[in-house]
PyMOL Python script that loads the backbone (N, CA, C, O; Angstrom):
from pymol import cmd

cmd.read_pdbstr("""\
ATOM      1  N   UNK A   1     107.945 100.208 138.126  1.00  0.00           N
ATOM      2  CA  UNK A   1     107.503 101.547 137.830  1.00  0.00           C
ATOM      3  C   UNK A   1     108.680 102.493 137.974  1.00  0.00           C
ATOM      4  O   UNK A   1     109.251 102.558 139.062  1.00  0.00           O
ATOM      5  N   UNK A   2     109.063 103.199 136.989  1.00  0.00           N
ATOM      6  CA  UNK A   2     109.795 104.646 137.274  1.00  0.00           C
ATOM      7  C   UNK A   2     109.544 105.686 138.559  1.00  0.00           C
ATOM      8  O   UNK A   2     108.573 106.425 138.722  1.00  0.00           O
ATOM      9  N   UNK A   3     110.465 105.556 139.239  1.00  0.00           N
ATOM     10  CA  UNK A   3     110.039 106.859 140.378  1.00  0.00           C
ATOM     11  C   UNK A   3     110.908 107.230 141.085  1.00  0.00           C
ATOM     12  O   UNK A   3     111.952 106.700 140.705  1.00  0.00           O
ATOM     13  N   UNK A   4     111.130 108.090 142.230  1.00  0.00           N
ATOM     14  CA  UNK A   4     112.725 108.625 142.685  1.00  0.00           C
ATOM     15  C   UNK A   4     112.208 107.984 144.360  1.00  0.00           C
ATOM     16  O   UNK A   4     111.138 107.382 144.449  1.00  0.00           O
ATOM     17  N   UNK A   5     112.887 108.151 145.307  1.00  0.00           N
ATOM     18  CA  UNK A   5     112.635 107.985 146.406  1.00  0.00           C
ATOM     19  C   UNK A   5     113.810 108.761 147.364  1.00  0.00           C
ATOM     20  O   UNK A   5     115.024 108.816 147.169  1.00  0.00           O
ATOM     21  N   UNK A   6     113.080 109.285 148.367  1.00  0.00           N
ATOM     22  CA  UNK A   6     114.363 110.345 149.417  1.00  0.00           C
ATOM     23  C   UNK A   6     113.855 109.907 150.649  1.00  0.00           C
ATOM     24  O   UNK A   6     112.750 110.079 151.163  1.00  0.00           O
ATOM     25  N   UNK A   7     115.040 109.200 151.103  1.00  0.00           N
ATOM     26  CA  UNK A   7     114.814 109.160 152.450  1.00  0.00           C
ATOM     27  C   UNK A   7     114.689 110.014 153.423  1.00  0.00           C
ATOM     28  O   UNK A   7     115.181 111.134 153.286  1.00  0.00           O
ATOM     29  N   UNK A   8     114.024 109.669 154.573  1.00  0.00           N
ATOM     30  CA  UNK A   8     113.881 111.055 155.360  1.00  0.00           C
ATOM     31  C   UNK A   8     115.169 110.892 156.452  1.00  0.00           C
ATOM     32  O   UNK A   8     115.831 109.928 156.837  1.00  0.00           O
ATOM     33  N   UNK A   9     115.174 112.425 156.761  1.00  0.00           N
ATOM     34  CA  UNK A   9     116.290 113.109 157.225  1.00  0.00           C
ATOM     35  C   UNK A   9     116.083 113.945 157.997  1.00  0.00           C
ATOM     36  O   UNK A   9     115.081 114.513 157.564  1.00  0.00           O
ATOM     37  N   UNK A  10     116.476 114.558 159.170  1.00  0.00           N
ATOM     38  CA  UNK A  10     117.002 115.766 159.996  1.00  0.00           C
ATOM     39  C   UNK A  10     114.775 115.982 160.541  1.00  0.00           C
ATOM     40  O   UNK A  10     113.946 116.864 160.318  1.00  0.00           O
ATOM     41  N   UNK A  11     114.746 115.196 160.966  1.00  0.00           N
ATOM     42  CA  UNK A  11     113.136 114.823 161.350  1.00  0.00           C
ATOM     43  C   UNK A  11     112.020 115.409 160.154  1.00  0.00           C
ATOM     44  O   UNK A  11     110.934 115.927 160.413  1.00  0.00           O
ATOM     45  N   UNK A  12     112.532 115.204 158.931  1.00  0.00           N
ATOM     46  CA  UNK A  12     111.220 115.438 157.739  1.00  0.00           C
ATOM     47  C   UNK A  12     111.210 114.315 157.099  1.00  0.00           C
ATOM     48  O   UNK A  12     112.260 113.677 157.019  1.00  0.00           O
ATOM     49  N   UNK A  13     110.186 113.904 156.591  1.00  0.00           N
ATOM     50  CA  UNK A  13     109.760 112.334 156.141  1.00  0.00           C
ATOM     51  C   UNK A  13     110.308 112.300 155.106  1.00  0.00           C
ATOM     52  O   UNK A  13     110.944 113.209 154.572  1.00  0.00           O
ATOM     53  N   UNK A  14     109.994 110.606 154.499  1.00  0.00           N
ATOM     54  CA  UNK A  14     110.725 110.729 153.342  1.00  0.00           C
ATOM     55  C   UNK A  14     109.891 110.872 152.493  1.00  0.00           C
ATOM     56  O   UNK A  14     108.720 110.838 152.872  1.00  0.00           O
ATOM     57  N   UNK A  15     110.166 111.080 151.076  1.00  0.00           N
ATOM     58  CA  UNK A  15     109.127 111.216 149.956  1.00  0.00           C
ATOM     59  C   UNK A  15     109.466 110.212 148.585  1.00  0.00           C
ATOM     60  O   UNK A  15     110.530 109.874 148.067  1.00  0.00           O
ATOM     61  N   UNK A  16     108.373 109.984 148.343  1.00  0.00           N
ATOM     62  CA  UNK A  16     108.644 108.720 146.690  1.00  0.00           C
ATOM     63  C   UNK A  16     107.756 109.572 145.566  1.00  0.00           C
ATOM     64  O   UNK A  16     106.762 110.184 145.956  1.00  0.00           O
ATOM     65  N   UNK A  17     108.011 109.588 144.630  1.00  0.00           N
ATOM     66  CA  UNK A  17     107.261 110.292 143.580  1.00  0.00           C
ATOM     67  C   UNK A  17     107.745 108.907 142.292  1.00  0.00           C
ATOM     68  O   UNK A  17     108.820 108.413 141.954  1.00  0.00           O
ATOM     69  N   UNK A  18     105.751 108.608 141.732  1.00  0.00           N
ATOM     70  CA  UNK A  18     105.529 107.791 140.763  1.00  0.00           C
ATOM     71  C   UNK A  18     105.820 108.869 139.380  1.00  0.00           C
ATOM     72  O   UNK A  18     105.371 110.014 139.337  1.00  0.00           O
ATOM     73  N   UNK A  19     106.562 108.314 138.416  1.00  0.00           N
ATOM     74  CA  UNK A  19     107.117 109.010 137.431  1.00  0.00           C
ATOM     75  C   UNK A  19     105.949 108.372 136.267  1.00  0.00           C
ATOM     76  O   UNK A  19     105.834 107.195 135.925  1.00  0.00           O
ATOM     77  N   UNK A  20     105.116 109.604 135.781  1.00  0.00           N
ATOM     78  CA  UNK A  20     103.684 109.017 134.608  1.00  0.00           C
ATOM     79  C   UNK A  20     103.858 109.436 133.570  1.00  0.00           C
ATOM     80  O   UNK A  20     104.752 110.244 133.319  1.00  0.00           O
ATOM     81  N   UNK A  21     102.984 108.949 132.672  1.00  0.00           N
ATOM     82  CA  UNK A  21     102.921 109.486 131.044  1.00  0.00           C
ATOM     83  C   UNK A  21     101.419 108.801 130.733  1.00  0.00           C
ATOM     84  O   UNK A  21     100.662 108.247 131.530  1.00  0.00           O
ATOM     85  N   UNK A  22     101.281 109.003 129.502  1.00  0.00           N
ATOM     86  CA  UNK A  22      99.842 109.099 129.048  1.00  0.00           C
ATOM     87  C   UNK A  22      99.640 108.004 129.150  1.00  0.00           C
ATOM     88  O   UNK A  22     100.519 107.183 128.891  1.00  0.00           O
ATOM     89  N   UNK A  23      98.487 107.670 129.537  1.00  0.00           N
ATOM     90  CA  UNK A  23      98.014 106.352 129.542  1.00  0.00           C
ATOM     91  C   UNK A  23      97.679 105.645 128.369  1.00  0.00           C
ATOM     92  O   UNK A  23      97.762 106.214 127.281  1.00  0.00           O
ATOM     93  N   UNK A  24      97.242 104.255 128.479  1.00  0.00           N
ATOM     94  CA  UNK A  24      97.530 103.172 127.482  1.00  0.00           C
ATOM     95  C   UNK A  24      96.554 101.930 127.371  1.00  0.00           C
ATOM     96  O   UNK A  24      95.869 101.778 128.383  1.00  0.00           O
ATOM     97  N   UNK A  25      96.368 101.118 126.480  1.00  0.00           N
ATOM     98  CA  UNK A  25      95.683  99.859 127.038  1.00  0.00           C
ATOM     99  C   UNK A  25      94.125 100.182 127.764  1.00  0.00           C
ATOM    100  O   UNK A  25      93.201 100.924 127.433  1.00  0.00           O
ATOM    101  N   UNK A  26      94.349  99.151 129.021  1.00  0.00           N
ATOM    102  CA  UNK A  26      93.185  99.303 129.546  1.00  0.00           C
ATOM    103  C   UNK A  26      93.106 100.411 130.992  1.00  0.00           C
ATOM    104  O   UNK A  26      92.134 100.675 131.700  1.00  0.00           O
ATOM    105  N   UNK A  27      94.180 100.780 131.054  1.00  0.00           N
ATOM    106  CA  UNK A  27      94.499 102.064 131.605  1.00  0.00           C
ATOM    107  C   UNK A  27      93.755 103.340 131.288  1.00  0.00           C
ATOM    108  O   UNK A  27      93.359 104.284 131.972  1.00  0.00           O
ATOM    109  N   UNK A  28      93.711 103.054 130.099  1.00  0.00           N
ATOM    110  CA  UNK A  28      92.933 104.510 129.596  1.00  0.00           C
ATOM    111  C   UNK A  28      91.392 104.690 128.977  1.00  0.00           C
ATOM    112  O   UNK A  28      90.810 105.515 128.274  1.00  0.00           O
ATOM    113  N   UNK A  29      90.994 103.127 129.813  1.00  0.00           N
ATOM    114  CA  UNK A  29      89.620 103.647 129.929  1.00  0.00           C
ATOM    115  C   UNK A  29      89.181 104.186 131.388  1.00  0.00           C
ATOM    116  O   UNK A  29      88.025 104.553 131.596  1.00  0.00           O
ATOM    117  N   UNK A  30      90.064 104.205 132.263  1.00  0.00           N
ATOM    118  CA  UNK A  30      90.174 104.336 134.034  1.00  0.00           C
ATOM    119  C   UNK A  30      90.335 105.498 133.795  1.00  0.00           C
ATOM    120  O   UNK A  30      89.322 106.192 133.709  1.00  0.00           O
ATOM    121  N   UNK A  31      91.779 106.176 133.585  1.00  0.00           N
ATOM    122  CA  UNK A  31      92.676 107.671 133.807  1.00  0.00           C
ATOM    123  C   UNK A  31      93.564 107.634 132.674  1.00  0.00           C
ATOM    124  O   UNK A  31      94.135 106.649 132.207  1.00  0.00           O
ATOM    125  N   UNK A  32      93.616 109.034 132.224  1.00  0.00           N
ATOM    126  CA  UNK A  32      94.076 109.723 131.607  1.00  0.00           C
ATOM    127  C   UNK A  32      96.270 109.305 131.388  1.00  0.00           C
ATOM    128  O   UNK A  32      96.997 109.309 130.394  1.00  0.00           O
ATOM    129  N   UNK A  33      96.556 109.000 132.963  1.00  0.00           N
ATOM    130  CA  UNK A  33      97.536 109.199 133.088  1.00  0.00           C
ATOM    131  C   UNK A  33      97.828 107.496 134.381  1.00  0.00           C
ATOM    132  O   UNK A  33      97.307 107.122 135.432  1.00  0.00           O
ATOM    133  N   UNK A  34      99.019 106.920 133.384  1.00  0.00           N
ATOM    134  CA  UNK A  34      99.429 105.516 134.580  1.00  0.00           C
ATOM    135  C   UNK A  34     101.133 105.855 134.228  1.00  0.00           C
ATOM    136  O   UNK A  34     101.709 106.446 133.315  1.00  0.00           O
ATOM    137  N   UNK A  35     101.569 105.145 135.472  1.00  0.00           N
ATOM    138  CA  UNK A  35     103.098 104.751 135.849  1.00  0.00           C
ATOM    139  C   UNK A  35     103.374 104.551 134.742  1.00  0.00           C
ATOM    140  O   UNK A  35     102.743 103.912 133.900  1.00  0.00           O
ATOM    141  N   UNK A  36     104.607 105.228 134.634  1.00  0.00           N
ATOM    142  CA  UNK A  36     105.788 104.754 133.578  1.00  0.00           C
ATOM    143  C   UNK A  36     106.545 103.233 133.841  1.00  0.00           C
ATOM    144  O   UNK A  36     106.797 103.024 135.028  1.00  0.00           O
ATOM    145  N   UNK A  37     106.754 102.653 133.331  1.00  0.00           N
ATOM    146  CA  UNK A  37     107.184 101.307 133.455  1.00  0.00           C
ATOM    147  C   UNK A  37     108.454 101.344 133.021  1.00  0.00           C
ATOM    148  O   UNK A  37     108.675 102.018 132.015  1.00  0.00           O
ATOM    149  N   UNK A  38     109.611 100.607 133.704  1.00  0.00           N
ATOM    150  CA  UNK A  38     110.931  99.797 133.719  1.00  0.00           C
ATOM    151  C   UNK A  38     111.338  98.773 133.622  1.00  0.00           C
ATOM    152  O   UNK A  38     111.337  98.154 134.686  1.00  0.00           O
ATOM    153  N   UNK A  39     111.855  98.065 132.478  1.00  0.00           N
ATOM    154  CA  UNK A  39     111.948  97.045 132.404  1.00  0.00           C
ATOM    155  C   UNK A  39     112.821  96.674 133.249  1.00  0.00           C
ATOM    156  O   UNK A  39     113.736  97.480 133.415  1.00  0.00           O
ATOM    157  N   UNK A  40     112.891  94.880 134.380  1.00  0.00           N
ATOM    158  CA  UNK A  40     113.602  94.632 135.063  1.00  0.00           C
ATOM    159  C   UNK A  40     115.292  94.914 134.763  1.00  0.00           C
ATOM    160  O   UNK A  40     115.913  94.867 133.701  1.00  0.00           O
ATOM    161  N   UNK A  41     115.739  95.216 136.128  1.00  0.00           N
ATOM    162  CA  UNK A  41     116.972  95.622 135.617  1.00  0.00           C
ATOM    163  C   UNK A  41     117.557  97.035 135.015  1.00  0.00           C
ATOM    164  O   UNK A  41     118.714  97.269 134.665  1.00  0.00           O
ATOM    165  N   UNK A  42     116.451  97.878 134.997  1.00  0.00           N
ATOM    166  CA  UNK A  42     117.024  98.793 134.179  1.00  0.00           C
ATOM    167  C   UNK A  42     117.150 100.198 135.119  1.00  0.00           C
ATOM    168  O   UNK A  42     117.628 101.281 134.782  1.00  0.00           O
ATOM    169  N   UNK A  43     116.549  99.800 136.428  1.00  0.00           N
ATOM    170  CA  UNK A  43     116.559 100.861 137.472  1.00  0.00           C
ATOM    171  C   UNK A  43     118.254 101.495 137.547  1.00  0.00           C
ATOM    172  O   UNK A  43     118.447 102.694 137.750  1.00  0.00           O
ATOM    173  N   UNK A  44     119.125 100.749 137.401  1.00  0.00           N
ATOM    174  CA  UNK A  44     120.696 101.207 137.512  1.00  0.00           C
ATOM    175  C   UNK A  44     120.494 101.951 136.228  1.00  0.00           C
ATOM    176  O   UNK A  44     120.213 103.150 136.203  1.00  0.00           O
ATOM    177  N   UNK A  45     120.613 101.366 135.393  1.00  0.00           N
ATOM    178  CA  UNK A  45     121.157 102.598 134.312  1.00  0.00           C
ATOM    179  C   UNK A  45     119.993 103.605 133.904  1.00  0.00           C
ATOM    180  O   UNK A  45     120.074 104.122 132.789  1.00  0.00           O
ATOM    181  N   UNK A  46     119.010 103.894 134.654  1.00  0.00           N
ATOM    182  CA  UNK A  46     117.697 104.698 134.462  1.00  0.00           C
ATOM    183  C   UNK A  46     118.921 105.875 135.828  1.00  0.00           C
ATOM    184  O   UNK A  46     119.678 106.805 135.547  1.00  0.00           O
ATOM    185  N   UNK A  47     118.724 105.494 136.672  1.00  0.00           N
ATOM    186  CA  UNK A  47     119.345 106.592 137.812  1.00  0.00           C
ATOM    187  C   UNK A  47     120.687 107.228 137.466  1.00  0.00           C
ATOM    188  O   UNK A  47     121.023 108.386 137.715  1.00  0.00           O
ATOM    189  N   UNK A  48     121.614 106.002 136.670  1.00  0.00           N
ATOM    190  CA  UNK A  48     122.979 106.551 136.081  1.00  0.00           C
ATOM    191  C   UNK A  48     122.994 106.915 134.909  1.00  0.00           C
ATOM    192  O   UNK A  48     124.031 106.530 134.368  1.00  0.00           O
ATOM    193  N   UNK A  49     121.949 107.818 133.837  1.00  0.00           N
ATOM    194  CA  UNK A  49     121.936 107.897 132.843  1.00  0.00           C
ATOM    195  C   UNK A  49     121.909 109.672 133.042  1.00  0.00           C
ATOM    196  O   UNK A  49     121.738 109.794 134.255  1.00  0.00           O
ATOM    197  N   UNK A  50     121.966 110.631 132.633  1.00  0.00           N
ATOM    198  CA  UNK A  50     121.915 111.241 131.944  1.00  0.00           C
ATOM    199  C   UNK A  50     120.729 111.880 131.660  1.00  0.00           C
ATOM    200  O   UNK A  50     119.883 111.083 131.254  1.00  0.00           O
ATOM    201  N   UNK A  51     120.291 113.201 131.731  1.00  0.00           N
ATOM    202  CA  UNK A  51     118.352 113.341 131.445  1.00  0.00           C
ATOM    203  C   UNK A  51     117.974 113.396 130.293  1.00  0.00           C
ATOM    204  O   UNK A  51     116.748 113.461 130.200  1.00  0.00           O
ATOM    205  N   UNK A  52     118.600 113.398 129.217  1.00  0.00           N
ATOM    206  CA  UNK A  52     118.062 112.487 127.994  1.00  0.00           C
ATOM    207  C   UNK A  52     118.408 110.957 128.018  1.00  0.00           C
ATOM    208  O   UNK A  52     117.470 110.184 127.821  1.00  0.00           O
ATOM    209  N   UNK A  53     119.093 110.675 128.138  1.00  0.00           N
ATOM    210  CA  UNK A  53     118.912 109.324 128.403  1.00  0.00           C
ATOM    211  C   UNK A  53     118.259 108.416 129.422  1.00  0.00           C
ATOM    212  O   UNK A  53     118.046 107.205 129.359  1.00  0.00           O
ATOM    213  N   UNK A  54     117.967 109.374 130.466  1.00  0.00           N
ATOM    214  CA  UNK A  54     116.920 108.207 131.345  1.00  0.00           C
ATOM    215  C   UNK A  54     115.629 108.819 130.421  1.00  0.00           C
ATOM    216  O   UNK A  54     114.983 107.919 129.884  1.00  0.00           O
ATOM    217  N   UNK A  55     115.070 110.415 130.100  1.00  0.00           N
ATOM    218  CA  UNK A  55     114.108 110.507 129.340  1.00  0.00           C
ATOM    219  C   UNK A  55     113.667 109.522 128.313  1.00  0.00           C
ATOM    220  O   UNK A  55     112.495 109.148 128.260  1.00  0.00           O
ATOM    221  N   UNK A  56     114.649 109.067 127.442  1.00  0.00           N
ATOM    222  CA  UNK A  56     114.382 108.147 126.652  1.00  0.00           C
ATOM    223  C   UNK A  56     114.061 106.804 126.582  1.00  0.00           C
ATOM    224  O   UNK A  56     113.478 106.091 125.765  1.00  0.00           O
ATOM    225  N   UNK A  57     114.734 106.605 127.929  1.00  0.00           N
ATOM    226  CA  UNK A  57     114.547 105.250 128.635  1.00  0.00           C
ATOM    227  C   UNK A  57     112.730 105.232 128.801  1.00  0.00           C
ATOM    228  O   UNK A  57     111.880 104.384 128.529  1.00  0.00           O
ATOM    229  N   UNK A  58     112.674 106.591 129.372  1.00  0.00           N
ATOM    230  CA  UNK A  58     110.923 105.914 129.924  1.00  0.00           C
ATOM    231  C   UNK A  58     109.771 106.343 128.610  1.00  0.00           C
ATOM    232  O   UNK A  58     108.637 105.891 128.455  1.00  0.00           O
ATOM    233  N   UNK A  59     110.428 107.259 127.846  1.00  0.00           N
ATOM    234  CA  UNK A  59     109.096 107.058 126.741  1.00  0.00           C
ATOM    235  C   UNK A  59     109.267 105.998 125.658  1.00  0.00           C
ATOM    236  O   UNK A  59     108.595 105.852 124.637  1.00  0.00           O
ATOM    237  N   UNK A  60     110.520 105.146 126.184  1.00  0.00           N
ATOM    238  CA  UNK A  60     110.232 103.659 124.991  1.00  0.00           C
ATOM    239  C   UNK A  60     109.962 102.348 126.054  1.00  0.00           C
ATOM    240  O   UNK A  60     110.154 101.197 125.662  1.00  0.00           O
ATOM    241  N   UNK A  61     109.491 102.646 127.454  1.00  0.00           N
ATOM    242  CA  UNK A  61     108.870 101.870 128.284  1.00  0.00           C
ATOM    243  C   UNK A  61     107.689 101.120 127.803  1.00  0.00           C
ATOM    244  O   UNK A  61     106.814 101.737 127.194  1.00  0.00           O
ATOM    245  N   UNK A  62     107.600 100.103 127.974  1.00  0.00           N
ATOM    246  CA  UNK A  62     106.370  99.538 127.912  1.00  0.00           C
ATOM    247  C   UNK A  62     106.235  98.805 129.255  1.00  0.00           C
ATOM    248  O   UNK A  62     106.980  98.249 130.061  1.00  0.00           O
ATOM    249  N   UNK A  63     104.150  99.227 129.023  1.00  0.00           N
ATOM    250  CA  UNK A  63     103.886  98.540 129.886  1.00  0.00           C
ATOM    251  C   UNK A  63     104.064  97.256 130.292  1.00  0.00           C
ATOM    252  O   UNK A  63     104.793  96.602 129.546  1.00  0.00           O
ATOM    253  N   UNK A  64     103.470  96.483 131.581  1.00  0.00           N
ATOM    254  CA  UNK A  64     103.234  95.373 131.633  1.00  0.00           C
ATOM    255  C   UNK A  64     101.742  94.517 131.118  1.00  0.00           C
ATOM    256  O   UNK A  64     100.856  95.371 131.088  1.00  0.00           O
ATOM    257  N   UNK A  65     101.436  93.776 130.899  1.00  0.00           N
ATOM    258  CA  UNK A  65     100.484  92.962 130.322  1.00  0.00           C
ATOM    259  C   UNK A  65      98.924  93.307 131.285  1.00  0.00           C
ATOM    260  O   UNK A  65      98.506  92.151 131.339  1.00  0.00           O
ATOM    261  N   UNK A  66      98.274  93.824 131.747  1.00  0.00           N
ATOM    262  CA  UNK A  66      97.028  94.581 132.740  1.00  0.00           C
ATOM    263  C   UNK A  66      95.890  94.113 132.432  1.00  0.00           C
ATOM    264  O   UNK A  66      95.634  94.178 131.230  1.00  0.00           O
ATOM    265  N   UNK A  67      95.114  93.663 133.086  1.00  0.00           N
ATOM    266  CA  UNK A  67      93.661  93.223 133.300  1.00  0.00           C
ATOM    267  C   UNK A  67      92.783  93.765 133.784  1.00  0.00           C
ATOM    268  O   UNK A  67      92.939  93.670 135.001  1.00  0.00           O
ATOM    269  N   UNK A  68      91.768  94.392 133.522  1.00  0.00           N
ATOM    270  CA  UNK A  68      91.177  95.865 133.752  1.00  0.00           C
ATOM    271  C   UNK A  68      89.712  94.551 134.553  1.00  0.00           C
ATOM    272  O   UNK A  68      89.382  93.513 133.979  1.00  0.00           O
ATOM    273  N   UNK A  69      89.234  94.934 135.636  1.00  0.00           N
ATOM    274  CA  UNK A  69      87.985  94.236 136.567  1.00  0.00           C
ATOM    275  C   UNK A  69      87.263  95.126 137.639  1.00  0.00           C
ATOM    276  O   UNK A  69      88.132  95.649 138.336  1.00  0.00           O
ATOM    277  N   UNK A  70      86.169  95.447 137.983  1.00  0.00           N
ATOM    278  CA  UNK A  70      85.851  96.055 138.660  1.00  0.00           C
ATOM    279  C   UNK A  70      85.942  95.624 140.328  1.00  0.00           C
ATOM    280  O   UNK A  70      85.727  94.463 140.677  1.00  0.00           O
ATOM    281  N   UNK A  71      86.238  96.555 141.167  1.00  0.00           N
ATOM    282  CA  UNK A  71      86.253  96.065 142.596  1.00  0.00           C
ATOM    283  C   UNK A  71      85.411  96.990 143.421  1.00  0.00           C
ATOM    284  O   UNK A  71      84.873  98.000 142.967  1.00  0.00           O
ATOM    285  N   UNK A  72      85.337  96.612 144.566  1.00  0.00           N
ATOM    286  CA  UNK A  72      84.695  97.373 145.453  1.00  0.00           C
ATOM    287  C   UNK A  72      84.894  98.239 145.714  1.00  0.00           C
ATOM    288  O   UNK A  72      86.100  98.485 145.741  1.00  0.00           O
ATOM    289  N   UNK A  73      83.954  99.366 146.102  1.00  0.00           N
ATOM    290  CA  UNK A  73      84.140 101.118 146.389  1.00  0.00           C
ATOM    291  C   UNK A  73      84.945 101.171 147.064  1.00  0.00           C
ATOM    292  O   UNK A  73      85.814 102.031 146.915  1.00  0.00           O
ATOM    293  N   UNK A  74      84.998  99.951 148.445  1.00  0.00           N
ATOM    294  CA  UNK A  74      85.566 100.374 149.432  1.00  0.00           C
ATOM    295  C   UNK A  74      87.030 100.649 149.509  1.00  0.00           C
ATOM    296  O   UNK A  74      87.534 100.821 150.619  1.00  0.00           O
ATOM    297  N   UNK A  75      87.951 100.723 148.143  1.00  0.00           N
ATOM    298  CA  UNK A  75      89.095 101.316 148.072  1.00  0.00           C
ATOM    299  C   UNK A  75      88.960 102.327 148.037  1.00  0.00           C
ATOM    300  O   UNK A  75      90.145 102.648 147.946  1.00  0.00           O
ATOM    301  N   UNK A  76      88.595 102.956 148.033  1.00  0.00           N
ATOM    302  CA  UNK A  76      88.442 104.522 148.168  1.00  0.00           C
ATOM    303  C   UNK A  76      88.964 105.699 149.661  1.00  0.00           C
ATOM    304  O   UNK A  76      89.426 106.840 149.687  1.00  0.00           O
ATOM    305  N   UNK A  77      88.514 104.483 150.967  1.00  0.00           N
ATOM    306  CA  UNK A  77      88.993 104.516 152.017  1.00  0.00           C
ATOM    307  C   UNK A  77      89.878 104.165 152.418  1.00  0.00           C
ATOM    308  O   UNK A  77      90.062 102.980 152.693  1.00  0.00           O
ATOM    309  N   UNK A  78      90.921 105.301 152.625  1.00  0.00           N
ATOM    310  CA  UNK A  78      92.025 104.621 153.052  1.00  0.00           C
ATOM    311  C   UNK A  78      92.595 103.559 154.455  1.00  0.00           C
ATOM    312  O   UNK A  78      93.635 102.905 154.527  1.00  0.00           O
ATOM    313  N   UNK A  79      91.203 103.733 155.714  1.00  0.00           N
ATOM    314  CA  UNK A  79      91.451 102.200 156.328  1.00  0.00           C
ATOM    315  C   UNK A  79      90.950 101.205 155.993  1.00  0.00           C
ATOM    316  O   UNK A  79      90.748 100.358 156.863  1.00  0.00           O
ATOM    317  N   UNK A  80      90.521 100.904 154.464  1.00  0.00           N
ATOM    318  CA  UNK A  80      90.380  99.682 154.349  1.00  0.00           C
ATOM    319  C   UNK A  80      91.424  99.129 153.860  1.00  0.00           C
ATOM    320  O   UNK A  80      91.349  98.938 152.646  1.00  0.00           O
ATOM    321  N   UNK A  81      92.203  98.859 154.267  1.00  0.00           N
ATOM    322  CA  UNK A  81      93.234  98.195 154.251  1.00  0.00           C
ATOM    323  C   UNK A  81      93.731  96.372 153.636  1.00  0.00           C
ATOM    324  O   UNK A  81      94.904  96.008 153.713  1.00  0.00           O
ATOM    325  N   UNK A  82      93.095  95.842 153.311  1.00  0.00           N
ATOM    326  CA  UNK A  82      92.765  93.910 153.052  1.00  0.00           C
ATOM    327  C   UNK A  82      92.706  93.463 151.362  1.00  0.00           C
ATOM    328  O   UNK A  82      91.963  93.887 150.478  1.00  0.00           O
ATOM    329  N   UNK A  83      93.694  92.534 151.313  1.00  0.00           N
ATOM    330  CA  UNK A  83      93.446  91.944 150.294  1.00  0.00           C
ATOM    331  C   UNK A  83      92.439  91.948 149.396  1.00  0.00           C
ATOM    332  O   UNK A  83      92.541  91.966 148.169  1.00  0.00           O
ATOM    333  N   UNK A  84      90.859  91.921 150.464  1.00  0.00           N
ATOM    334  CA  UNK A  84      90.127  91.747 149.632  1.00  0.00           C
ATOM    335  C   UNK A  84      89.273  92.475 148.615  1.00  0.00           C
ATOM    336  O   UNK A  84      88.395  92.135 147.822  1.00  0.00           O
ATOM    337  N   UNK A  85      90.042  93.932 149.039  1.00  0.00           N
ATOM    338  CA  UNK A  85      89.897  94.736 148.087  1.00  0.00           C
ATOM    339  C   UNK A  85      90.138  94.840 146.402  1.00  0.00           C
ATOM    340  O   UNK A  85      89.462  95.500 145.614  1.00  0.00           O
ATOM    341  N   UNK A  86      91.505  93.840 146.050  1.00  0.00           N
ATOM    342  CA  UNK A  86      91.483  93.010 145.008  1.00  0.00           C
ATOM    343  C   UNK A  86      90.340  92.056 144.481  1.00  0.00           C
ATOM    344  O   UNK A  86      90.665  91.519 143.422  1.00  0.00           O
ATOM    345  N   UNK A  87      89.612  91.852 144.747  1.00  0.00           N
ATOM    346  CA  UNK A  87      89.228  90.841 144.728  1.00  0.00           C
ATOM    347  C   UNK A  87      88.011  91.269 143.716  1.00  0.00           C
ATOM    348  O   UNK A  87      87.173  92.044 144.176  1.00  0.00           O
ATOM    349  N   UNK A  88      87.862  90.812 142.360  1.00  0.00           N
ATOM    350  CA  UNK A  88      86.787  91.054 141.678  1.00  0.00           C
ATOM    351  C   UNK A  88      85.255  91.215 142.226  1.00  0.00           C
ATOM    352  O   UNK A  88      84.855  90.448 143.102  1.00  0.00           O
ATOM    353  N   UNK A  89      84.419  92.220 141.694  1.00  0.00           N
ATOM    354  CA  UNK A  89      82.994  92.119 142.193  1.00  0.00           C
ATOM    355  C   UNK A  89      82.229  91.588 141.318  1.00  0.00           C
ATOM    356  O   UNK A  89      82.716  90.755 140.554  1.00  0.00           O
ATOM    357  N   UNK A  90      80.900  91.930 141.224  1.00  0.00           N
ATOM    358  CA  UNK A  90      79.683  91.289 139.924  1.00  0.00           C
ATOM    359  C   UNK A  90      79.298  92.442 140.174  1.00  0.00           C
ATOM    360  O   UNK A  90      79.476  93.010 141.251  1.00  0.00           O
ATOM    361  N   UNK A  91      78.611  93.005 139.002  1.00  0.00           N
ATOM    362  CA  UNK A  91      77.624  94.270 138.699  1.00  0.00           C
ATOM    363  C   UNK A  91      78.061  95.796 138.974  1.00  0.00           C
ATOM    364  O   UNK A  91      79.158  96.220 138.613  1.00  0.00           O
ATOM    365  N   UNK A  92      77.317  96.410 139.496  1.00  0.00           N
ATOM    366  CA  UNK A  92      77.802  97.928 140.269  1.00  0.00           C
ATOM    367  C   UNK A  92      78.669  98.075 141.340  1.00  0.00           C
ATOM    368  O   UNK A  92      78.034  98.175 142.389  1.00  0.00           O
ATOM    369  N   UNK A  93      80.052  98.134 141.512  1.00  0.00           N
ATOM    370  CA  UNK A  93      80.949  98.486 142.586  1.00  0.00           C
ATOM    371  C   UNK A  93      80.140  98.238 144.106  1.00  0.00           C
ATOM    372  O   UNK A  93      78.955  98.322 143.784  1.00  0.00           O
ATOM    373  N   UNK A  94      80.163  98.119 144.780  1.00  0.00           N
ATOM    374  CA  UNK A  94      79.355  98.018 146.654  1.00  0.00           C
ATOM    375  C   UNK A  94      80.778  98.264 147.306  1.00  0.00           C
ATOM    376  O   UNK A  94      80.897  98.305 148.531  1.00  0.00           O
TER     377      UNK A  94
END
""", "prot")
cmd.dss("prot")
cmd.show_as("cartoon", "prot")
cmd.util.cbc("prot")
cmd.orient("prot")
């Protein structure tokens, strides 16, 4: 995924920001808006480019290959924390 990251410093945290564009695929029956994608390898010359040229870099991104499945509500909470939140459901979300 495209995104910047700042380490933290002088006691303020650090911060990461996901870099988006319009969504796609099966993305865009979820949200409006998913991660910009990088092809491996291309994080160096995305950071050493230029802002038209990393610009260009990410609107000829393509995604990766995505499998759209329903899971449990319980992602929603952020201490649920477990694998098995991946984990496909049957019927209405629980």
């Amino acid at each position: 995924m495209g995104g910047r990251q700042q380490a933290a410093r002088r006691g303020q945290p650090g911060t990461f920001t996901v870099i988006t564009g319009d969504s796609s695929g099966v993305s865009a029956d979820v949200h409006d808006r998913m991660p910009v994608w990088l092809a491996p390898g291309q994080a160096e010359e995305w950071v050493a480019a230029d802002a038209d040229g990393a610009m260009a870099m990410l609107l000829t991104s393509e995604p990766p290959a995505m499998q759209a499945y329903r899971v449990s509500r319980a992602v929603n909470t952020p201490r649920n924390n477990t694998e098995r939140l991946l984990e496909p459901v049957q019927g209405p979300a629980g």
